[in-house]
KETORGU-482619 format. One record per residue (C-alpha): x, y, z; residue number from 1. Coordinates in steps of 0.25 Angstrom, whole numbers, plus 2048, in hexadecimal, padded with zeros to 3 digits. Example, Ala and Ser with C-alpha at 12.3 -4.5 7.8 and 13.67 -1.06 7.14 Angstrom:
2
   c1   c2   c3    k
  831  7EE  81F    1
  837  7FC  81D    2
This chain:
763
   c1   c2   c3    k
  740  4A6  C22    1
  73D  4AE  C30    2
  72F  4AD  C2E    3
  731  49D  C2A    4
  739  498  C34    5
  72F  4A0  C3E    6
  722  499  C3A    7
  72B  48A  C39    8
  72D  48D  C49    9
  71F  492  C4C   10
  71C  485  C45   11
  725  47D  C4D   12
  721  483  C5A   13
  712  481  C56   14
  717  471  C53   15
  71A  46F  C62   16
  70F  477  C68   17
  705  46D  C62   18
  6FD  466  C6C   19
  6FF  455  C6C   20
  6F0  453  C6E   21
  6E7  460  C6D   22
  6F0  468  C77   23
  6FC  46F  C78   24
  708  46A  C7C   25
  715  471  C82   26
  724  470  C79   27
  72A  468  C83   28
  71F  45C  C82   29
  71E  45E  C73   30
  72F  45B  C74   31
  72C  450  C7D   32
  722  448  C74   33
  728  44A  C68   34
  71C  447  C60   35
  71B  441  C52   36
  714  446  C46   37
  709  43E  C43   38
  703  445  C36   39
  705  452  C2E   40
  6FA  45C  C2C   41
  6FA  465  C22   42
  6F0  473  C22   43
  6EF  47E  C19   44
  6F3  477  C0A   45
  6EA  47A  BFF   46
  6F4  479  BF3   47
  6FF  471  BF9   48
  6FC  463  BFC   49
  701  45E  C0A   50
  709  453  C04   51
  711  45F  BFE   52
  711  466  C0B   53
  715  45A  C12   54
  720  458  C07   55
  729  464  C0E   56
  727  461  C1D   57
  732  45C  C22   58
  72B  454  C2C   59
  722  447  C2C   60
  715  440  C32   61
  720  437  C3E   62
  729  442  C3E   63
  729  449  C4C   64
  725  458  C4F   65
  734  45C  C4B   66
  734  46D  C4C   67
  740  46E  C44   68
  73B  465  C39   69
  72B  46B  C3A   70
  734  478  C39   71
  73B  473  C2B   72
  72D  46E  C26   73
  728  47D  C27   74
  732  483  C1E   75
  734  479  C15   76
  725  47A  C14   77
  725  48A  C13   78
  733  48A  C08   79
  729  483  BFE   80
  722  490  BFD   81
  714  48A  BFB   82
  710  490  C09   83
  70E  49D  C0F   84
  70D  497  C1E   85
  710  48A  C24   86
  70E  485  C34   87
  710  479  C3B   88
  709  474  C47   89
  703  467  C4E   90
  6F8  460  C51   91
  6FC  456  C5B   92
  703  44B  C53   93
  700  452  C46   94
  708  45D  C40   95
  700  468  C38   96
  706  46F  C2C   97
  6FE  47D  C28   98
  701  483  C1E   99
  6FD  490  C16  100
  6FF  48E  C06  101
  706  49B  BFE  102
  6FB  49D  BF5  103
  6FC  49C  BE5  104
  6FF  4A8  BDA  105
  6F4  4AA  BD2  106
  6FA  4B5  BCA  107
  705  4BE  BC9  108
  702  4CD  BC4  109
  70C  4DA  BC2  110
  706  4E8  BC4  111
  70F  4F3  BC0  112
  719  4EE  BB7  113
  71B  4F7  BAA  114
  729  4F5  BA7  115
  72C  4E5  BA9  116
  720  4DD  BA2  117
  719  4D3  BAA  118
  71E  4C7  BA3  119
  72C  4CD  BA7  120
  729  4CC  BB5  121
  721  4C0  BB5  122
  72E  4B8  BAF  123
  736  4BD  BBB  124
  72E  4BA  BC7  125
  72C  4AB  BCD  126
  71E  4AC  BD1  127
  713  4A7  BC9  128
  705  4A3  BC9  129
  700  495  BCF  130
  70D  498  BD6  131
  70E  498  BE7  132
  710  4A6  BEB  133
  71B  4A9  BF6  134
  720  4B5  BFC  135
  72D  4B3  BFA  136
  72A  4B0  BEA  137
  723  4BE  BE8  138
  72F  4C4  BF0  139
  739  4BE  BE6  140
  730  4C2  BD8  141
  730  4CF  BDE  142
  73D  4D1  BDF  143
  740  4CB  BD1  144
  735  4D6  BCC  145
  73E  4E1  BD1  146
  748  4D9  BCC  147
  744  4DB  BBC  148
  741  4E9  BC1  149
  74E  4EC  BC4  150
  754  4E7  BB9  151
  74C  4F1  BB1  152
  752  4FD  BBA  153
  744  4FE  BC4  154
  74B  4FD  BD0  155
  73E  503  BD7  156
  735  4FB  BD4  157
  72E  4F4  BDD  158
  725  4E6  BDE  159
  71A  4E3  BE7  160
  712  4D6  BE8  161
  704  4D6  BEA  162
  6FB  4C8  BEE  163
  6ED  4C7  BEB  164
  6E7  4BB  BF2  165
  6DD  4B2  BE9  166
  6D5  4A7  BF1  167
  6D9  49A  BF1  168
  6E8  49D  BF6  169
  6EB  4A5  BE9  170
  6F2  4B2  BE6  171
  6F4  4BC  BDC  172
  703  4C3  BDC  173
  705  4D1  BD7  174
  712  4D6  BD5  175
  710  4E7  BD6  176
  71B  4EF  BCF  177
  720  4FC  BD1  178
  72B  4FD  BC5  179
  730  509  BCB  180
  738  514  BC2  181
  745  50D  BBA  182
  752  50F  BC3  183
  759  516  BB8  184
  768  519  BB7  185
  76C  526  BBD  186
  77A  526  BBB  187
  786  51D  BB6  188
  796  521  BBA  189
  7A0  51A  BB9  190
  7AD  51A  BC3  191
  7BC  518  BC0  192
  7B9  51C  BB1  193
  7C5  524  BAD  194
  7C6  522  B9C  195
  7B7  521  B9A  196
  7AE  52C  BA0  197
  7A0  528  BA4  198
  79A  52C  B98  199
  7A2  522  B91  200
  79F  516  B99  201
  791  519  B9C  202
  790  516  B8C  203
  794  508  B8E  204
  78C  503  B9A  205
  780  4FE  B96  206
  779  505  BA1  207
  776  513  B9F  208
  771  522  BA7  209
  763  524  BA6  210
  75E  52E  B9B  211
  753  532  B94  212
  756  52B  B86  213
  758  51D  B8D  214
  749  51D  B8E  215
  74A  50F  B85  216
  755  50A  B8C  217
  757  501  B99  218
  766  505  B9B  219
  763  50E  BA5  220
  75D  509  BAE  221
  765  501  BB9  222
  768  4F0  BB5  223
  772  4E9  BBD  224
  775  4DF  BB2  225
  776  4EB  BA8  226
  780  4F1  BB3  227
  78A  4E4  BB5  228
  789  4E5  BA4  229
  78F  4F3  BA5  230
  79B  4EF  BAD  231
  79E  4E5  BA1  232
  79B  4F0  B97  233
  7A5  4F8  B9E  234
  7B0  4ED  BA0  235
  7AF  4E9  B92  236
  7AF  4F8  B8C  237
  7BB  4FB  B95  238
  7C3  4EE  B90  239
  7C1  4F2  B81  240
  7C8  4FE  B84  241
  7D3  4F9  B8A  242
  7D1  4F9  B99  243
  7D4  4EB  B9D  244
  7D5  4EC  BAC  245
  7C6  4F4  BAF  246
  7BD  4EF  BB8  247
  7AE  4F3  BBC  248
  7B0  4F4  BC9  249
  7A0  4F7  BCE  250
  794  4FB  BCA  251
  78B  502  BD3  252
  77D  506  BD0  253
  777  50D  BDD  254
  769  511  BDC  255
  763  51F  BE1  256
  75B  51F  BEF  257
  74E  521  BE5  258
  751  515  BDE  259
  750  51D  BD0  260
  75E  51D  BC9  261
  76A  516  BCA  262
  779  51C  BCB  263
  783  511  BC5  264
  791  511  BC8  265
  79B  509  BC1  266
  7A9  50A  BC6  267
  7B3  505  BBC  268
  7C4  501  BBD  269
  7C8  506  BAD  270
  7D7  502  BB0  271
  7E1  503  BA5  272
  7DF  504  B97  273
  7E8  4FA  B90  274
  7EB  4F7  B82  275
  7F0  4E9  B7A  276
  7FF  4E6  B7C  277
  803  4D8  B76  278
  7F7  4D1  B6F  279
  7FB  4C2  B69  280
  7F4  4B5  B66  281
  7FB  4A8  B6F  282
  7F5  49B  B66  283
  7F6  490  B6D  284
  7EE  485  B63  285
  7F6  47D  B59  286
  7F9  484  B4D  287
  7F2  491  B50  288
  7FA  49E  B4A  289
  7F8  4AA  B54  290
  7FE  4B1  B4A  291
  7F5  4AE  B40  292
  7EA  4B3  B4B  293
  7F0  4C0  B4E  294
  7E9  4C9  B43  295
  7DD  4C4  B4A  296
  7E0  4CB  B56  297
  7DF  4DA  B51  298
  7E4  4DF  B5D  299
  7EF  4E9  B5E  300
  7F9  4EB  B69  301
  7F8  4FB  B70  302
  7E8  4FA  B6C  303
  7DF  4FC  B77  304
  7DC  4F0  B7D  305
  7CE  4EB  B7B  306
  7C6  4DF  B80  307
  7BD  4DD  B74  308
  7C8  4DE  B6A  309
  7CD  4D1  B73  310
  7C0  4CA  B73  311
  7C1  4CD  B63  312
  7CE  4CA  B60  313
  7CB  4BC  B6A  314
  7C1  4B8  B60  315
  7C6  4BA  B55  316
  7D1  4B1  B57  317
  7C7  4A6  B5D  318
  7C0  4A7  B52  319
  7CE  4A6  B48  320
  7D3  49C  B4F  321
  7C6  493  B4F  322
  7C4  494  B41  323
  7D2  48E  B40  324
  7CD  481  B43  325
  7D1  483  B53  326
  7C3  480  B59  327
  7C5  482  B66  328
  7CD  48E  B6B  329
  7CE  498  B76  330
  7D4  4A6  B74  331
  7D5  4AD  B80  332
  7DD  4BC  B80  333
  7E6  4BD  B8C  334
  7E9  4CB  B93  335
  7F6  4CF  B98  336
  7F3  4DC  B9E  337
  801  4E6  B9F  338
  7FB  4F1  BA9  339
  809  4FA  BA7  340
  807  4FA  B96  341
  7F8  4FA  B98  342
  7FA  4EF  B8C  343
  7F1  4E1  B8C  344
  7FB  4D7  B86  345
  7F1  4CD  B7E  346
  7F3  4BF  B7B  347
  7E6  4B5  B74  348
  7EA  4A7  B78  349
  7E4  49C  B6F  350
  7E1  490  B75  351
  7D9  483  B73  352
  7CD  485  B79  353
  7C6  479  B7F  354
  7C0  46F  B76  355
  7B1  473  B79  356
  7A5  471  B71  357
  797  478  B71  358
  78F  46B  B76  359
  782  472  B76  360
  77B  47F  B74  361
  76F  483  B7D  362
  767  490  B7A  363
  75D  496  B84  364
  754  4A1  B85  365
  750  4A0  B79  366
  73F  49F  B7B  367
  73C  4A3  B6C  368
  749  4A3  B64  369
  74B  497  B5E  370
  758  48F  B62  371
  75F  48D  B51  372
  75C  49C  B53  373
  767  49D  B5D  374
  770  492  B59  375
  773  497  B4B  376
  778  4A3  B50  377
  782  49B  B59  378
  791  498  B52  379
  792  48A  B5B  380
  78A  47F  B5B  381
  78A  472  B62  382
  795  46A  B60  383
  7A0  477  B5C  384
  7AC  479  B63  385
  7AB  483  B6D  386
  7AD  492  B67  387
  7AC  49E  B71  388
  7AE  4A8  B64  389
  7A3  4A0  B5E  390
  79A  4A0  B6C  391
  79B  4B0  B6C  392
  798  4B2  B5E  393
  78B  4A9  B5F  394
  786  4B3  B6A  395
  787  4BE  B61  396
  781  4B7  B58  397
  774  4B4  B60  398
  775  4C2  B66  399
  774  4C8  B57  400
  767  4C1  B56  401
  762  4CD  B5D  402
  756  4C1  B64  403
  75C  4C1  B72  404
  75F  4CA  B7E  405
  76A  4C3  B84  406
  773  4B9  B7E  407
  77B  4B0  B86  408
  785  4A4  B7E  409
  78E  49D  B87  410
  795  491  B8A  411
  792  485  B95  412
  799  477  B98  413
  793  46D  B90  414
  791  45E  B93  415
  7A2  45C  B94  416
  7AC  465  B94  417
  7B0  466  B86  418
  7A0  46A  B83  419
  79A  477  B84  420
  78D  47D  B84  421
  789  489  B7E  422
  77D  490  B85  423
  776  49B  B7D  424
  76C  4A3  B86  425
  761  4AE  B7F  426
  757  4B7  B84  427
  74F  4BB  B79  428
  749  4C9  B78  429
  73E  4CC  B6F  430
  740  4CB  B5F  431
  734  4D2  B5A  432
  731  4E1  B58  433
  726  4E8  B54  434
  72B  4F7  B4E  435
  725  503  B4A  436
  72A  50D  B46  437
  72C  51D  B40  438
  736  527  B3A  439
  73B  52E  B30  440
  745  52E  B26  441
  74A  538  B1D  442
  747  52B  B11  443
  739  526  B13  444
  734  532  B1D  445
  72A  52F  B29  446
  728  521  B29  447
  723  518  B34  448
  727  508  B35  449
  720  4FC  B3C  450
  727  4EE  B3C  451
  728  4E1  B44  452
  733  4D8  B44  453
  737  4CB  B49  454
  746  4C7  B49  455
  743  4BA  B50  456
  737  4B3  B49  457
  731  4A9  B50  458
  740  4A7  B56  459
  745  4A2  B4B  460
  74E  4AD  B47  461
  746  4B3  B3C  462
  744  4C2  B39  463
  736  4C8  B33  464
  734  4D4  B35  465
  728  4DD  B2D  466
  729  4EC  B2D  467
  720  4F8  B28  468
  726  507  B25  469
  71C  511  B21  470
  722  51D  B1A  471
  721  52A  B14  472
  72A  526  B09  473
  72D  516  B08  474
  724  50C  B12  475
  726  4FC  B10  476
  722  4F1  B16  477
  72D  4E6  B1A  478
  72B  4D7  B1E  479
  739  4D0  B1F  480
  73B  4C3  B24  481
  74B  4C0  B27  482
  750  4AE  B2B  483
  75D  4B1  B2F  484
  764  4A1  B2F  485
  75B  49C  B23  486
  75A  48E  B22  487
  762  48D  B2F  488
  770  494  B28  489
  776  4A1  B29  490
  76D  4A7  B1F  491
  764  4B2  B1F  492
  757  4B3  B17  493
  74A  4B9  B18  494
  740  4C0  B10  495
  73C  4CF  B0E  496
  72E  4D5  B09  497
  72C  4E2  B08  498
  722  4EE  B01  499
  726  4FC  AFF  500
  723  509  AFB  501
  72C  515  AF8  502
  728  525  AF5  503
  734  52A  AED  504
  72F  536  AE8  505
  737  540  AF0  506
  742  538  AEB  507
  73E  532  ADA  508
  731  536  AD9  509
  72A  527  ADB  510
  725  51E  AE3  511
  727  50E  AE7  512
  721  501  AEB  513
  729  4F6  AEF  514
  723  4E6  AF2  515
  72E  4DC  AF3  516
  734  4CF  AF9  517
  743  4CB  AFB  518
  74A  4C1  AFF  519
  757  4C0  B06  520
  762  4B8  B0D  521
  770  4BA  B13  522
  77C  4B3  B1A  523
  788  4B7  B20  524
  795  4B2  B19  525
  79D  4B4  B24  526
  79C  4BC  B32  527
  79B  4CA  B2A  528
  799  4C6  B1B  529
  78A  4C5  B19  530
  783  4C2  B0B  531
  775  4C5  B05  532
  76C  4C2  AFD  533
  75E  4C7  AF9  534
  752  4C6  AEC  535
  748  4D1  AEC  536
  73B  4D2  AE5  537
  735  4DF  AE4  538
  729  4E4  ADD  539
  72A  4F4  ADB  540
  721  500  AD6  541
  726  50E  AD2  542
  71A  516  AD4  543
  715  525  AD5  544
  720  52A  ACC  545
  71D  538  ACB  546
  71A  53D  ABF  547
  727  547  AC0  548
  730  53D  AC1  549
  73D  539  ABB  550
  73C  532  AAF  551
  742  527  AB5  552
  73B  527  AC2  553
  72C  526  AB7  554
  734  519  AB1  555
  736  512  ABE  556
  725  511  AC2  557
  71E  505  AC0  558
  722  4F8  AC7  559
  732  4EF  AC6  560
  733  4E2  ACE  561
  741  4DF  AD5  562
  746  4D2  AD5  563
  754  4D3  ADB  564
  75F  4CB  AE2  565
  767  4D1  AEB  566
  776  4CE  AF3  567
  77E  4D4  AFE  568
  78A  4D2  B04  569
  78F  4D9  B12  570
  79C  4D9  B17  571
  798  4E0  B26  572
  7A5  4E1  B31  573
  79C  4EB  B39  574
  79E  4EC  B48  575
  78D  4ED  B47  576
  783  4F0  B3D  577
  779  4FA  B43  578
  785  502  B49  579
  793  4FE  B44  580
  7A1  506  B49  581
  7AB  4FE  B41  582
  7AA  4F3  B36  583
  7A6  4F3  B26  584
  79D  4EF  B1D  585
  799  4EC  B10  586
  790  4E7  B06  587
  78B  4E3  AF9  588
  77F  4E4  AF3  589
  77C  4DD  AE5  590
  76C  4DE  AE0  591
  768  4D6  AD3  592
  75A  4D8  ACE  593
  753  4D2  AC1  594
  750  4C3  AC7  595
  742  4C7  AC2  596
  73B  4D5  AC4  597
  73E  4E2  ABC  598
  749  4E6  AC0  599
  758  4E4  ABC  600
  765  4E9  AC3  601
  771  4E6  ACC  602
  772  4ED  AD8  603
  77F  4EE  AE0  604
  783  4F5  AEA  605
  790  4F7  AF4  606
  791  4FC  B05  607
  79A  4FE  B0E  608
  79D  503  B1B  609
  7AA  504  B25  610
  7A9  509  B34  611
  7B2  510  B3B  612
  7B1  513  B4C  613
  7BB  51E  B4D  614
  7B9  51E  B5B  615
  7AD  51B  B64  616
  7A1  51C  B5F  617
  7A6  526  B54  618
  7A4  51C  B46  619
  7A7  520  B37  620
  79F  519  B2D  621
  7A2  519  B20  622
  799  511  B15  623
  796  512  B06  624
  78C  50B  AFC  625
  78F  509  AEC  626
  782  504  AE4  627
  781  502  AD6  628
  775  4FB  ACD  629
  775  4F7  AC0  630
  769  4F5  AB7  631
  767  4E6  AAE  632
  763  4EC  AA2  633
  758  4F6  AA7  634
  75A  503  AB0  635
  75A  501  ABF  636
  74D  506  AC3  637
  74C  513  ACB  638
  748  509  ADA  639
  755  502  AD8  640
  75F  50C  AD8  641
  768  513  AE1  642
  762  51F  AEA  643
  76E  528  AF1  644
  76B  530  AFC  645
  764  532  B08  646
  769  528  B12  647
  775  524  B0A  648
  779  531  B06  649
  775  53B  B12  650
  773  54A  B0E  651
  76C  545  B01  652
  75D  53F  B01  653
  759  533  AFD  654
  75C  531  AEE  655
  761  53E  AEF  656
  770  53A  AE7  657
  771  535  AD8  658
  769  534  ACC  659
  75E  53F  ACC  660
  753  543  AC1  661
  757  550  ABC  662
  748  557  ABA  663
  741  54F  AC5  664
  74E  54C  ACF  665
  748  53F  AD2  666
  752  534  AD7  667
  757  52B  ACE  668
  75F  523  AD6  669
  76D  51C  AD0  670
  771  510  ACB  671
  77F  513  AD2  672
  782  517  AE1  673
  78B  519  AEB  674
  78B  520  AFA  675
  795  521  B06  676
  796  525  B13  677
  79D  52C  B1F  678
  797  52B  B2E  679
  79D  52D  B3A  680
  795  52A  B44  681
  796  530  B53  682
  790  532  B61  683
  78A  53D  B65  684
  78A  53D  B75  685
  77E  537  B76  686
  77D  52A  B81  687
  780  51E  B77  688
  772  517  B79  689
  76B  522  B72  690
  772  51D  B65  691
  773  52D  B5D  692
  77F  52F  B58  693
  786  538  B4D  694
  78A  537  B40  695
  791  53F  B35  696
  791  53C  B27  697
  794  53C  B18  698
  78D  534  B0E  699
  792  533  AFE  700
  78C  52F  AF3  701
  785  52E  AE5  702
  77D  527  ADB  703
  77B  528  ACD  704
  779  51F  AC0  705
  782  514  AB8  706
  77E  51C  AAA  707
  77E  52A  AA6  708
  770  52F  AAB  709
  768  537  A9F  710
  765  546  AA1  711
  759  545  AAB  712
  760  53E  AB6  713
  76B  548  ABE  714
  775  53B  AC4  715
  787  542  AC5  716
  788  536  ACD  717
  792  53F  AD7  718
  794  53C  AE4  719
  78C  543  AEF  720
  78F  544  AFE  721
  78A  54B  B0B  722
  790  54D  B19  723
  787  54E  B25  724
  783  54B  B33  725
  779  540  B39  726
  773  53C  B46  727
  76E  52D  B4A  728
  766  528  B55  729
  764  517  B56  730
  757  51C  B5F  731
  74F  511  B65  732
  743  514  B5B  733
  74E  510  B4F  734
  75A  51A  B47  735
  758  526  B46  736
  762  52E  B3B  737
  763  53C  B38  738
  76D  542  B2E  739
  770  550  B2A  740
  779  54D  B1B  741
  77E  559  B11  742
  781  557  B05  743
  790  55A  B00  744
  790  556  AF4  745
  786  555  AEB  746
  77E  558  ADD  747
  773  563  ADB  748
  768  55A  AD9  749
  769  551  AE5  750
  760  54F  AEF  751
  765  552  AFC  752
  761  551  B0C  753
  766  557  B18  754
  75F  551  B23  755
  75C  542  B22  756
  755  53C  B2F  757
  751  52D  B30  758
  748  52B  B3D  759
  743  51D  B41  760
  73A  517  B4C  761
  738  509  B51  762
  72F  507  B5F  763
């Protein structure tokens, strides 16, 4: 602005000075004659036309030499940002306007970036080619450069512009970066914590101290959003514990002089710990029973008071209550805090909510999902009164879709007041993957895996994915294709084809070849009761059989065709399905084959689990599986039948457990089955990103067959067990699993296994 309003007066002095005829003449007579413009002239425009130029002078041909408004004209002139100079002067009755163009961009490069792409940095700046380069825009895009930078942790990088001249009034801009070294968290602490040690909270901020093992995380390294986040982690974890009065009261993250660490400080209020006093239900809508609510509450008086258990409890009685027939409704819990008792007294008021309806429904951000993929997931549509349970659940919804980054559903004024507009906003990441892997496994040995999967096809929803596992002992080739609303309902159907090969020798002395196709479908019958169905063909070879081999093992080689029909039903209340800590399951499994093929047989077969958190992070599981098959009219075949041991019965190898040929000790398998199982799972001290943690163990089990086996086959039928110890890692190459079982009750020609280790990488 200095350098502006410096060159405007220069300009204005200039204006004066001008001689009337061809010589020079003195302020004082200039003042005296107060001239007239006569005519503009305009000098140096090569780009801009002078009509343009003319259109941001602020003064006209008849106009007199006015300083201030000549003074006017020169920065309105320079704020359009098309010139790099401009002057005034004149020429007896004829004022001159010169100016110096700001030349074009021709290209815009960056040297020196590794981490952050191009395209990454090319969306963030302003400047582009054919576009008028400015100082001031090259200052602003630097900044944001730095900008992205920071918000990766490189708070020492640096960003210099270079210009390179081009003839006719062009330039190409290069943007040289120095990414610096990431600006990494030294240290966290935490001030004013006196029930929960560092340790303790460190585990709940998504921030974390640098380490050698966060070499494929980002959390270390300092984010200001990731920071105000931690303050709401904190406040919410402290509010489910029953600390209703704390408060973050800062968060400081001070820098070394080198610029290399950071050294973040929160300082935090806990306050008192408080429990539930009086909890009650106040209906207020006609005809509404609180009492009939109550059970819904689940909340006991003396318990710890928690926030989420408010928020459930909350909707679960806005969810009753809709379903009632009341559809517009607000529950709201009010707190009346007894800082002497240290007790929350609780009440839920259930009021008519306003009589709002969703009007309309816009998505954005969506670039390559298509919008019915969005809106099927949502539990409103236009038209439905207004449900805030509803709205929550639909961003859950779309968040288990597992498409997007950030998922934002919210709700804004309409076209009147009792409208509303729900405003569903995505960022998508990417859907595709290409994997390949290699391990090992105590089954199939080394084995090594290639796959690519798309879960969002064409941005229709659709899965396909195709994968390849080469190994010692088994290797298939999988193409499975999954439509998860087909024909625009809740149902899910796809399609599987597949080609496998098995080396059971170790095991029953054969080998196998698989090809087959399979159809499937699903649907949920209510939020946790799922239902489906399935048809498999499946063309099979026994092969190899060794010349040694049980009797029955030689009878099984040649070739069968499965045609089969399959059904399953799942009752799952988990509180997750990759990790659960409390909940249930269970499920049936019925298979009817002979629509077709060579083989004949029912096939069903029972599981259940129940979890238990016993305290934090310390979770008993216990589980168990009873199968049973049956021939129609022919022997089940020695493919079809139940196989104990290995991962469902540790301590004992795969097959290891029932029917067994007595000269040959071949596996038999049985046509009857059943296994159990106690884990308790357990940290083991290490920082809870690395995901290993301890387990201890016993399994149960047998199998045997439904009629007296002949004098060949060893099968008692009794039960087998083992205790043991196990170790897992959810490493970023994929799960690893190692297990030590000994067997504590078991028969002399078992088959057992001490170590059992299944290793798996995908990069």
């Amino acid at each position: 602005m200095k350098h502006i309003l410096k060159i405007g007066l220069v300009a204005t002095l200039a204006v004066f000075a001008a001689p009337a005829s061809g010589t020079e003449q003195s302020i004082d007579q200039v003042a005296q004659s107060v001239p007239v413009i006569k005519s503009i002239m305009f000098e140096g425009g090569n780009r801009v036309e002078p009509e343009t130029i003319r259109s941001y002078l602020l003064i006209q041909e008849g106009d007199e030499f006015n300083a201030s408004r000549i003074d006017r004209s020169l920065k309105s002139l320079f704020a359009t940002g098309l010139f790099a100079d401009v002057s005034f002067s004149r020429r007896g009755d004829v004022l001159v306007v010169s100016v110096v163009e700001n030349p074009i961009i021709n290209r815009i490069a960056f040297e020196g970036n590794d981490i952050i792409d191009d395209d990454v940095i090319d969306a963030e700046v302003t400047l582009r080619p054919r576009v008028i380069y400015t100082r001031t825009k090259v200052q602003n895009d630097v900044q944001r450069i730095i900008s992205i930078y920071r918000r990766k942790g490189r708070f020492a990088a640096t960003v210099d512009p270079k210009v390179i001249q081009l003839s006719q009034n062009r330039v190409d801009l290069v943007f040289e970066i120095s990414e610096g070294e990431a600006t990494e968290i030294k240290n966290i602490r935490f001030v004013g914590n006196r029930q929960y040690d560092d340790d303790d909270l460190r585990g709940i901020v998504q921030t974390k101290e640098s380490r050698w093992y966060r070499v494929l995380s980002s959390d270390d390294v300092y984010d200001p959003d990731r920071m105000t986040l931690d303050r709401e982690l904190l406040r919410q974890f402290y509010l489910d514990e029953g600390y209703a009065d704390f408060r973050v009261i800062s968060g400081v993250a001070e820098l070394t002089p080198d610029q290399q660490d950071f050294f973040i400080t929160f300082t935090v209020d806990e306050g008192e710990r408080y429990t539930f006093g009086d909890v009650s239900i106040d209906a207020r809508l006609r005809d509404l029973d609180a009492e009939q609510l109550a059970p819904l509450l689940q909340l006991e008086s003396g318990e710890w008071y928690s926030s989420e258990l408010v928020d459930e409890a909350t909707d679960r009685l806005t969810d009753e209550v809709g379903t009632l027939g009341y559809a517009f409704v607000d529950v709201r819990p009010k707190l009346n805090r007894d800082r002497v008792e240290r007790k929350i007294d609780l009440t839920f008021e259930i009021n008519e909510g306003p009589r709002v309806f969703v009007e309309r429904i816009d998505i954005v951000g969506n670039l390559r999902t298509v919008d019915k993929v969005i809106r099927r997931e949502l539990r409103l549509v236009e038209g439905d009164a207004f449900n805030s349970a509803k709205l929550r659940r639909s961003r859950q919804r779309i968040q288990n879709l597992d498409y997007f980054e950030t998922v934002s559903v919210d709700r804004g004024p309409g076209s009147s007041p009792d409208k509303s507009v729900i405003n569903v906003t995505v960022t998508e990441k990417s859907t595709g993957a290409l994997s390949l892997g290699g391990g090992f496994s105590s089954d199939i040995g080394p084995l090594a895996e290639v796959g690519v999967t798309e879960r969002n096809l064409l941005g229709q929803g659709q899965s396909l994915a195709l994968t390849f596992r080469l190994a010692a002992e088994a290797s298939q080739l999988n193409l499975k294709y999954t439509e998860p609303y087909f024909l625009d309902r809740e149902v899910q159907a796809g399609f599987d084809a597949f080609r496998r090969t098995r080396d059971e020798q170790d095991t029953s002395s054969y080998d196998s070849e698989e090809t087959g196709f399979g159809l499937r479908g699903g649907y949920a019958i209510t939020e946790d009761l799922y239902q489906n169905w399935s048809y498999l063909l499946n063309f099979e070879e026994v092969k190899n059989v060794d010349s040694d081999a049980s009797l029955f093992v030689r009878s099984q080689e040649g070739e069968e065709t499965l045609s089969s029909v399959s059904h399953m039903l799942t009752y799952d209340k988990r509180d997750s399905r990759i990790q659960p800590t409390e909940g249930y399951f269970a499920s049936v499994v019925n298979d009817v084959a002979g629509f077709g093929g060579t083989k004949h047989y029912l096939r069903n077969s029972v599981s259940a689990g129940q979890y238990f958190e016993l305290t934090e992070d310390y979770v008993l599981a216990l589980s168990g599986r009873v199968g049973l098959i049956n021939g129609l009219s022919e022997d089940v075949n020695l493919t079809d039948r139940f196989f104990v041991g290995g991962q469902n019965l540790r301590g004992f190898a795969a097959g290891g457990v029932g029917p067994r040929d007595v000269s040959t000790d071949d596996a038999l398998g049985g046509e009857w089955m059943y296994t159990g199982r106690a884990q308790l799972r357990f940290p083991l001290g290490f920082a809870e990103e690395l995901g290993i943690q301890g387990r201890i163990f016993s399994d149960f089990g047998s199998s045997g067959e439904l009629a007296n086996p002949d004098s060949n086959v060893r099968d008692t039928g009794s039960i087998r067990a083992s205790v043991g110890v196990g170790l897992g890692w959810d490493s970023p190459f994929g799960p690893i699993g190692m297990d030590l079982g000994f067997p504590v009750v078991k028969e002399s020609f078992d088959d057992t296994e001490t170590f059992r280790v299944n290793l798996g990488t995908t990069f």
